[in-house]
N, C-alpha and C positions, 0 to 999 in steps of 0.2 A: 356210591359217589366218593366217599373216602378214602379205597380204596383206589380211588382210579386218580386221586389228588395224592394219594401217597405212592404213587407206580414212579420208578428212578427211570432218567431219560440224561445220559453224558454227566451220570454224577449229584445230577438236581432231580426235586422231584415234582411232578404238575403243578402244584400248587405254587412252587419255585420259581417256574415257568411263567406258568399265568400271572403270577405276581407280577413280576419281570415286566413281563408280555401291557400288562396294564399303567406300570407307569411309562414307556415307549410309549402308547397308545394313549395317556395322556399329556407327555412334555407335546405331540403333538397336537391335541385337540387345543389346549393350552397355547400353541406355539400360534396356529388360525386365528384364536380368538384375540390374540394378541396383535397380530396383522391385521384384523379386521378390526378393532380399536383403533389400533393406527391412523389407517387409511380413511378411518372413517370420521370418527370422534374428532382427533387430534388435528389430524389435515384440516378439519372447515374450520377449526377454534385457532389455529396457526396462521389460516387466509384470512381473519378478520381484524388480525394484527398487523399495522402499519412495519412494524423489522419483519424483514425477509429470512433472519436467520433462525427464527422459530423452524419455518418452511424447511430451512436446509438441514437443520436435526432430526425433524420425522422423517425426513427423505435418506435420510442418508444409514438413521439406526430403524427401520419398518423392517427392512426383510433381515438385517442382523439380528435381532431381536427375537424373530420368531425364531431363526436357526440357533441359536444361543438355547432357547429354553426346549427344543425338541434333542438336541443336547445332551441338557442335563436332565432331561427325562429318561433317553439313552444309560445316561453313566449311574442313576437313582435306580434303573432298572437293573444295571449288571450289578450292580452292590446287592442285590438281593438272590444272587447267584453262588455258587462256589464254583470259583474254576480255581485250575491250578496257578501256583507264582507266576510260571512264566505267562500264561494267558491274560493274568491279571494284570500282568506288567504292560505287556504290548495293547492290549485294550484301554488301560487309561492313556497310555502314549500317545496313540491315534483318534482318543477323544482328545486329549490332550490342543496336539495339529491341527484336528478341525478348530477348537476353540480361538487361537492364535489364528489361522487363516482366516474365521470370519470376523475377530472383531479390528483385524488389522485391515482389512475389505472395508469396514464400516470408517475407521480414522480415516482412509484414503479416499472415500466417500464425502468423508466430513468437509476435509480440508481441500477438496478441488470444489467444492459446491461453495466453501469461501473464498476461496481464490477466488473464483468466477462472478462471486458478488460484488465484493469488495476491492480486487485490481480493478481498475476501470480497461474497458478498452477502446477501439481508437473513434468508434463511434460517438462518447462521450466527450470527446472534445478537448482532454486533457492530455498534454503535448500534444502527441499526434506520430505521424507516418510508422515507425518504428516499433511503437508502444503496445502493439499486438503481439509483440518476442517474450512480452513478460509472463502471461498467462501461460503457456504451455513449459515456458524453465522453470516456473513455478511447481506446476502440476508434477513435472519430471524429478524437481529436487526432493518435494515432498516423498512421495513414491520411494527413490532411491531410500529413502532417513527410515519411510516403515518397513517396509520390506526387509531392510536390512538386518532391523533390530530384529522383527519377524522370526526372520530365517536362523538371527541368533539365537532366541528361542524355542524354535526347534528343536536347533543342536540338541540344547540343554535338556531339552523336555525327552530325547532319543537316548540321554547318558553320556554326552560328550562335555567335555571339559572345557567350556569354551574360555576361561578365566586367561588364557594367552593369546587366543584370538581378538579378544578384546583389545586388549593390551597391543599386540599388533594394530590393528588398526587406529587403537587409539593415535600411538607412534605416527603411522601410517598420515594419519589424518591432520595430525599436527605439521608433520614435516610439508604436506600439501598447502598445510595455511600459511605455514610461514614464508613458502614460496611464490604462492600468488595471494599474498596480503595484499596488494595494491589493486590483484584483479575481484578482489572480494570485497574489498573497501568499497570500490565501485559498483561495482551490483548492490549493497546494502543500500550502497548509497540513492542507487534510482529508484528501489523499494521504497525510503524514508519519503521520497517526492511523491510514487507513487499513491503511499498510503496516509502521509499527511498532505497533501492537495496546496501548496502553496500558492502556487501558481499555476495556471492554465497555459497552451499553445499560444503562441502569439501574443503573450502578456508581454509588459515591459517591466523586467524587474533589476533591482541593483545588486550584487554580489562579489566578493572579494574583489573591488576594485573595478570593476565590469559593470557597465550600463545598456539594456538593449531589449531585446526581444528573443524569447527561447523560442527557434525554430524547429528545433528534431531534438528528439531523446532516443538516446540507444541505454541499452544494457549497461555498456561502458563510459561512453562520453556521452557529453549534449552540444548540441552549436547554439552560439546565441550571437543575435546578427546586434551590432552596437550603432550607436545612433548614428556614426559615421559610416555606418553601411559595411563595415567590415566584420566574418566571421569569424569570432573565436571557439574554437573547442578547449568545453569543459571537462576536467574529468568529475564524473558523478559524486565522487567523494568530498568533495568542497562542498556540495546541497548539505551535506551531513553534519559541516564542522566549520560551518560559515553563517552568520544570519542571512535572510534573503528579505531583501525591503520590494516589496510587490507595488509597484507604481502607478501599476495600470487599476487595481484596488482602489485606489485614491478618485472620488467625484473628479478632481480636477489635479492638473501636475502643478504644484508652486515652484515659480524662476524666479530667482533673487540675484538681480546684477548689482554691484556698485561702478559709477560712471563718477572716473577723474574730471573733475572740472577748474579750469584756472580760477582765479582767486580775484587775479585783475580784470572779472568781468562785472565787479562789482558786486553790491547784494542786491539790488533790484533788477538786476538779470537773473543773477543765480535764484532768486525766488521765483522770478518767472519759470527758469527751466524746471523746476521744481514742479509749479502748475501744469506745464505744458505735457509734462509725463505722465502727470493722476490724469489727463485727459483722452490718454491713447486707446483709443477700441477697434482694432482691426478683426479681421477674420479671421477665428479660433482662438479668442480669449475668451476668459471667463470673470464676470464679474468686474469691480473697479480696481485699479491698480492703485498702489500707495508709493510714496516716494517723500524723502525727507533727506537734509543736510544734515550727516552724521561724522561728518570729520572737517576741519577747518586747518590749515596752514598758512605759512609767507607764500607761499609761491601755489599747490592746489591744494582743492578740498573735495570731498566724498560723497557723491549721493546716492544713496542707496535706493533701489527701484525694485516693487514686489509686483509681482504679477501672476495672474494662473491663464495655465495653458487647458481647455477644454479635454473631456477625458476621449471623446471621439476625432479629435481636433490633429494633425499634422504639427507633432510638436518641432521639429526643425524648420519646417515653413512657417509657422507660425510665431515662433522664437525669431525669425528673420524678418517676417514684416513686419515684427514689434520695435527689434531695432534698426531697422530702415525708415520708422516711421516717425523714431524720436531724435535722430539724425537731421532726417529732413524739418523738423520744426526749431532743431537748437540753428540750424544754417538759416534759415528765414528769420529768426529771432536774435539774430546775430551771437551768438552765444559760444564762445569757445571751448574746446574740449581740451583736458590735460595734456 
């Protein structure tokens, strides 16, 4: 038997072999067992967790994982080998390749199983029409950044000098941002909405001078229809570098008018109009309204009038019957306006 463990075979001898032959034969028995923990253990202990993204970690490193360690079972086994330089070389290289192919499989794994979590898409209700473009330039860009790097590593891992390749594309890469800065601004920018949730489809929110309702979101721009019914396009990059006041968040919208009133109506007029407005309750308020004389002059003075407009409530209709309705009682009341 010793004899037949010391018989040479390309230089090694059986025992060499078989050494070899048994860590191979273990990185994969190792490699199964490692999968079948996975799938097994780890998956049901990951589903009894409320975060999803346990889920997308076992999912995404189970079969990376197992190839990873059958691997270095592979590369534990040729170290117990004698080949020559050059054998030695190209052998680690192409462990090497496998290594960088599957754990960059595994990151691109990673990172669309969160994209897919965490972008919402158009089912969820957030913007809406267009908002299904994100997931897949997501998935695309991602890809593009591993692979890249990936394939840079190969180079290097093959003997190539990629220290000027870089350098080019770094150049490369710059001179592209700097020339669609505005188109990259904007994409970041519907990301930032995307992933901080400010606002919903169909909310009414206020932002850089703009009041209304965000109807569409693109990649690039959003439209937001304004209370006057007219549409503006946004470019995305103001969600980023603006506050955005979410109105429709709000139980109830508060309207704060002040109503010029003459002076020569007396004060027991002017305290009446005063009352007659804490009085108003039409269709789509909310709550009691407040009103008080907050400015006095010779000739007018100021009443300020607070009111809330219901949060399911037609705020431009409702804003109209309110002052339609405090109209018609200063005119019955005889009451003059400034």
């Amino acid at each position: 038997m010793g004899n037949f463990l010391d018989f040479g075979f390309l230089g090694n001898s059986c025992r060499q072999w078989l050494l070899a032959a048994a860590f191979v034969a273990g990185g994969f028995i190792m490699g199964k067992l490692c999968s079948l923990i996975m799938s097994g253990i780890l998956k049901r202990l990951s589903k009894r967790t409320k975060q999803r993204l346990d889920d997308i970690i076992v999912e995404a490193l189970e079969n990376a994982l197992t190839v990873l360690i059958f691997l270095g079972g592979i590369a534990l086994g040729i170290q117990r080998l004698t080949l020559n330089e050059a054998v030695q070389l190209w052998t680690g290289r192409i462990l090497g390749i496998f290594f960088i192919v599957v754990i960059a499989g595994a990151f691109s794994r990673l990172l669309k199983g969160m994209i897919g979590q965490y972008v919402p898409s158009q089912s969820s209700g957030l913007i809406g029409g267009r908002e299904t473009e994100l997931r897949p330039v997501l998935r695309n860009f991602s890809d593009i950044i591993i692979w890249t790097l990936a394939g840079a590593l190969i180079l290097k891992t093959l003997g190539h000098n990629i220290s000027a390749l870089m350098a080019g594309l770094g150049l490369g890469g710059a001179a592209i941002a700097l020339a669609s800065k505005d188109t990259l601004a904007n994409f970041f920018g519907s990301i930032t909405v995307f992933v901080d949730r400010p606002f919903r489809f169909n909310e009414r929110i206020k932002i850089a001078g703009f009041d209304g309702y965000i109807t569409e979101m693109g990649l690039r721009t959003s439209r937001l229809r304004t209370l006057e019914n007219r549409t503006v396009i946004i470019p995305n990059s103001i969600f980023a570098a603006n506050p955005i006041e979410n109105v429709s968040s709000e139980p109830d919208t508060k309207v704060s008018q002040t109503i010029t009133i003459r002076m020569d109506n007396g004060s027991a007029k002017i305290a009446q109009g005063v009352a007659l407005l804490k009085e108003i309750a039409v269709e789509g308020t909310a709550g009691t309204p407040s009103a008080g004389l907050t400015a006095i002059g010779g000739v007018l003075g100021q009443i300020s009038f607070v009111y809330s407009v219901a949060k399911t409530a037609d705020y431009l209709g409702t804003v109209n019957r309110v002052n339609l309705e405090a109209l018609r009682r200063f005119e019955e009341a005889g009451i003059v306006l400034g």
